[in-house]
C-alpha positions in Angstrom: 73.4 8.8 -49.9 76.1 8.2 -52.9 79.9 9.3 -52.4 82.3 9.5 -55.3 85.6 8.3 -55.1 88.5 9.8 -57.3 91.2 7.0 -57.0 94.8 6.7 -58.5 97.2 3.2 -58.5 100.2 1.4 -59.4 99.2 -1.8 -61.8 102.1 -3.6 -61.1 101.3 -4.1 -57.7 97.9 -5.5 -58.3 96.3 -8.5 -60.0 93.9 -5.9 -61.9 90.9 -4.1 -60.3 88.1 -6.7 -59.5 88.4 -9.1 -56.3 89.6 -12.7 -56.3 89.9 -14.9 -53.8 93.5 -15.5 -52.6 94.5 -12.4 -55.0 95.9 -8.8 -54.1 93.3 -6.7 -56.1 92.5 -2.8 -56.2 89.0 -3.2 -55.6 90.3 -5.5 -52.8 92.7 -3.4 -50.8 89.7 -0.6 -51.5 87.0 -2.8 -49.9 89.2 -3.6 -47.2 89.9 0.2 -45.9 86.4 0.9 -46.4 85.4 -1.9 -43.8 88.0 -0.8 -42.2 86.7 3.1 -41.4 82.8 2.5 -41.8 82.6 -0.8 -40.1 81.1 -3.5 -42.2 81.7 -4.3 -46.2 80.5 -1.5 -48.7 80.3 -2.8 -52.3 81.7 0.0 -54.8 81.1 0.5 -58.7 83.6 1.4 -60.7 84.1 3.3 -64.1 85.7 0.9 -66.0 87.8 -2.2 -64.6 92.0 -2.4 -65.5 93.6 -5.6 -66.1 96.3 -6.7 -63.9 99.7 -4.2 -64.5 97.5 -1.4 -65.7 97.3 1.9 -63.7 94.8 4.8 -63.0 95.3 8.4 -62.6 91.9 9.6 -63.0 89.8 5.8 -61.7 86.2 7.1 -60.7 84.0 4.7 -58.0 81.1 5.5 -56.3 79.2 4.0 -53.0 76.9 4.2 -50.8 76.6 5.2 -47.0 73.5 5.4 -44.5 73.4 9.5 -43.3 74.8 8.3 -39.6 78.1 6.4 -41.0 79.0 9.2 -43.4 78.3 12.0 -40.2 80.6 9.5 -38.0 83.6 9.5 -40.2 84.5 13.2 -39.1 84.2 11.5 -35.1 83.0 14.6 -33.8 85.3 16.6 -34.9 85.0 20.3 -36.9 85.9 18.5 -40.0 83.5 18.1 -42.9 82.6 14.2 -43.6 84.5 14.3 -46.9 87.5 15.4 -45.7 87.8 13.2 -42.6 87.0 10.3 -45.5 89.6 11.1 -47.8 92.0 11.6 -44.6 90.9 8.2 -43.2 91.1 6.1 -46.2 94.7 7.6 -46.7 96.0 6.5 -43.9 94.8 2.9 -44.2 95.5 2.5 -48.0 98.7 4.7 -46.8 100.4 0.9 -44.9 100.0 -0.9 -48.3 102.7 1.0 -49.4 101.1 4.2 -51.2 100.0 2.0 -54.4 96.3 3.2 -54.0 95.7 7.2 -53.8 92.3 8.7 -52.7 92.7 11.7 -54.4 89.2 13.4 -53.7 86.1 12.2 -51.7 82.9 14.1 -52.7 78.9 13.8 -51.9 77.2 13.3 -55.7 73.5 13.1 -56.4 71.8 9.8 -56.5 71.5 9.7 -60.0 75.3 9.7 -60.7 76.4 6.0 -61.4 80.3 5.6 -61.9 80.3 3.2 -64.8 77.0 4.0 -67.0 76.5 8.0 -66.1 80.7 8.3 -67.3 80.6 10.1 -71.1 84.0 8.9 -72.0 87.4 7.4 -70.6 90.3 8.3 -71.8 93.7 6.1 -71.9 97.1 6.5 -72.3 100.2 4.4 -73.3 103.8 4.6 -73.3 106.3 2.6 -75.3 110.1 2.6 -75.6 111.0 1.0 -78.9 115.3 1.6 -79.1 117.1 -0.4 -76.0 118.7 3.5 -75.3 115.2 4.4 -74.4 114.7 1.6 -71.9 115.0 3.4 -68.4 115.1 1.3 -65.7 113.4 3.4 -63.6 110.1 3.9 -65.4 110.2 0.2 -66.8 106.8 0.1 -64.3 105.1 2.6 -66.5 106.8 1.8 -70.1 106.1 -0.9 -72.7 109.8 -2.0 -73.9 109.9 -3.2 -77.4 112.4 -5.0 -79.2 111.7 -3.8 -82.6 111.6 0.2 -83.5 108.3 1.6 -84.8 107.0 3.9 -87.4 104.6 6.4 -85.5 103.6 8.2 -88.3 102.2 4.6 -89.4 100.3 3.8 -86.6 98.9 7.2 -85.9 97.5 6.7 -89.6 96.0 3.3 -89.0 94.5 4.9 -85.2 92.6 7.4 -87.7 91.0 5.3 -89.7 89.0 3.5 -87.0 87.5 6.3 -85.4 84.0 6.5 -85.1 81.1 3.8 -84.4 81.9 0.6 -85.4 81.6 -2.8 -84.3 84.9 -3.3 -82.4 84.3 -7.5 -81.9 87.8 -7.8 -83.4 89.3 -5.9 -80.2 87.3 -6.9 -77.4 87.2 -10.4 -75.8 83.3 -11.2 -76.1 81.2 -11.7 -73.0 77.9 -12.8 -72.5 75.2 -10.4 -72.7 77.6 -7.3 -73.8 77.9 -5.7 -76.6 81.4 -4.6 -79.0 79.9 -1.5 -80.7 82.0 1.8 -79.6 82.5 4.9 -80.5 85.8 5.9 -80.8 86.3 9.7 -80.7 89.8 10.1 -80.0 93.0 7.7 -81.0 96.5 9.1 -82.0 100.2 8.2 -82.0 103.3 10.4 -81.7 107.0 10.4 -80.8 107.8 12.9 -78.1 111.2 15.0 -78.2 112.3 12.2 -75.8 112.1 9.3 -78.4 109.2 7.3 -76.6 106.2 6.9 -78.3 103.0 7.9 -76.4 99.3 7.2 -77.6 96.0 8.5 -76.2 92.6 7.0 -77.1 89.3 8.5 -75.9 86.0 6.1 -76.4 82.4 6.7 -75.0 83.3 2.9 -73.1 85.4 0.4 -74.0 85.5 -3.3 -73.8 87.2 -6.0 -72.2 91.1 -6.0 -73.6 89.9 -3.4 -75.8 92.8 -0.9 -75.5 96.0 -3.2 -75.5 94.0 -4.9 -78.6 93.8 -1.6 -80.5 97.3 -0.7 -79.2 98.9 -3.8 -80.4 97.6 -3.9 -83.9 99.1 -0.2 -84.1 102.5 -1.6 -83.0 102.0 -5.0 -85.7 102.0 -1.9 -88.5 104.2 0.1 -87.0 107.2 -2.7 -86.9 105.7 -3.5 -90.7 104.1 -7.2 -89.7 101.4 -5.9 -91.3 100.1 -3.9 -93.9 98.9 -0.4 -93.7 94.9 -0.5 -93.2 95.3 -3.5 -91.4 93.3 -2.1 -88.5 90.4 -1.5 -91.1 90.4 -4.8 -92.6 89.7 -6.2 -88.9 87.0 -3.7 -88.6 85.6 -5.3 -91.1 85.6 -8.8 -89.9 84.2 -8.3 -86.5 85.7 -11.6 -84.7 88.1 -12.0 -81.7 91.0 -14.5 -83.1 94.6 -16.0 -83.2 95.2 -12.5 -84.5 94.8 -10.4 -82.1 97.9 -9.5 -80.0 97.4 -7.5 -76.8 100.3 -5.1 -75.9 101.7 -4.9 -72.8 100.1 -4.1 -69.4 102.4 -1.6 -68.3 102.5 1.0 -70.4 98.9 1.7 -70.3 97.0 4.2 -67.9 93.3 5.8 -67.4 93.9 9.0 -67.3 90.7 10.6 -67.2 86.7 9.8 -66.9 84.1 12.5 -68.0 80.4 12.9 -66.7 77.9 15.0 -67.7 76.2 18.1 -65.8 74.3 16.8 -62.2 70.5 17.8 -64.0 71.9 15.1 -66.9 72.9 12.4 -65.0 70.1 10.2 -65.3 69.3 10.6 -68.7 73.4 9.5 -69.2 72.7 6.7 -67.3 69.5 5.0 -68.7 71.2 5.8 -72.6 74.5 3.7 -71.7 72.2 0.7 -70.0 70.0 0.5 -73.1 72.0 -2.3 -75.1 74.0 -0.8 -78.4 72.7 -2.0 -81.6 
């Protein structure tokens, strides 16, 4: 049987999401409250993996469970297996000092796959680009920059790459993958506050993809580049000395969609079938 896990984290106190040896990882401190409570290691899949300093709100993984260990997590007890879950892996994930939160524990269909049944994810970032908006206390969550930027700029240039295209020029290539995206979602504004705050929906993104994106949008806004700059990489489909990641911290998954349960499947087998 397949359980979905809705997670939240703190970047900052991570080395990003996938396990390393001799490294303090999300999917590590996951794995080990999950041997903890069901007794042996349970592999999870994940929606989409964030690089060291970058947090979740709305991080999706799923698993599986034989009948009997998911009907022993309640222990006997009037309690529904979910619930006692969610409960359980709170209070071990709870010691680590509250960086990972199981927000909700629920029973899916088989056919639901975390990573290739997801429609979209959706990101967030944050940057403070005047040293009066540099608060201490949300430097975890906060991109400082030392040079102000013109928002109405990069929303512009976020615009004009919307769409399918051949992102090569913002994701760090891996074997077997491919770089074409659709983008349905990017823009840039400056809240009453003074920070700058960007949101960027794709159906999946690559590796780097975000900060890439992110900080060719801050190369225009602080004028190191020209207007349509974002474009002209577009157009030459090529990771290089160019390409200048922003900051970890100021970026967070906020959200991952999926489809209705009867569409599942069909979601699933159209995101494995390779992009071209």
């Amino acid at each position: 049987m397949r359980v979905r896990l809705d997670l939240a984290y703190d970047g900052n106190a991570y080395k990003g999401w996938a396990a390393q040896p001799g490294q303090r990882t999300v999917e590590g401190a996951l794995g080990e409250a999950l041997q903890t409570i069901i007794r042996r290691r349970v592999p999870v899949t994940v929606a989409g993996r964030t690089d060291a300093g970058v947090h979740a709100r709305g991080q999706v993984v799923h698993l599986d469970l034989d009948p009997g260990e998911w009907q022993a997590l309640a222990r006997g007890r009037d309690i529904e297996p979910a619930e006692a879950m969610l409960r359980r892996l709170s209070g071990v994930l709870g010691r680590e000092d509250g960086a990972v939160v199981v927000r909700a524990v629920t029973e899916v269909p088989d056919d639901f796959d975390a990573r290739f049944a997801a429609l979209s994810r959706t990101y967030t970032y944050r940057m403070a680009d005047r040293r009066e908006l540099w608060d201490p206390l949300r430097r975890g969550d906060t991109a400082w920059l030392k040079r102000k930027v013109d928002a109405d700029a990069m929303d512009a240039e976020a615009i004009s790459v919307l769409g399918l295209h051949d992102f090569g020029s913002f994701c760090r290539p891996r074997e077997h993958s491919t770089t074409i995206r659709q983008l349905s979602s990017f823009s840039i504004t400056r809240g009453e506050d003074g920070v700058v705050n960007a949101r960027i929906t794709a159906d999946a993104f690559c590796h780097h993809m975000v900060r890439a994106l992110i900080g060719a949008c801050i190369e225009v806004g602080q004028r190191r580049r020209p207007p349509g700059w974002l474009m002209d990489r577009l157009n030459q489909p090529a990771w290089d000395h160019r390409v200048r990641l922003a900051p970890p911290q100021g970026l967070v998954l906020e959200q991952v969609q999926y489809p209705s349960t009867e569409q599942l499947a069909a979601r699933a087998e159209q995101t494995r079938a390779r992009r071209a």
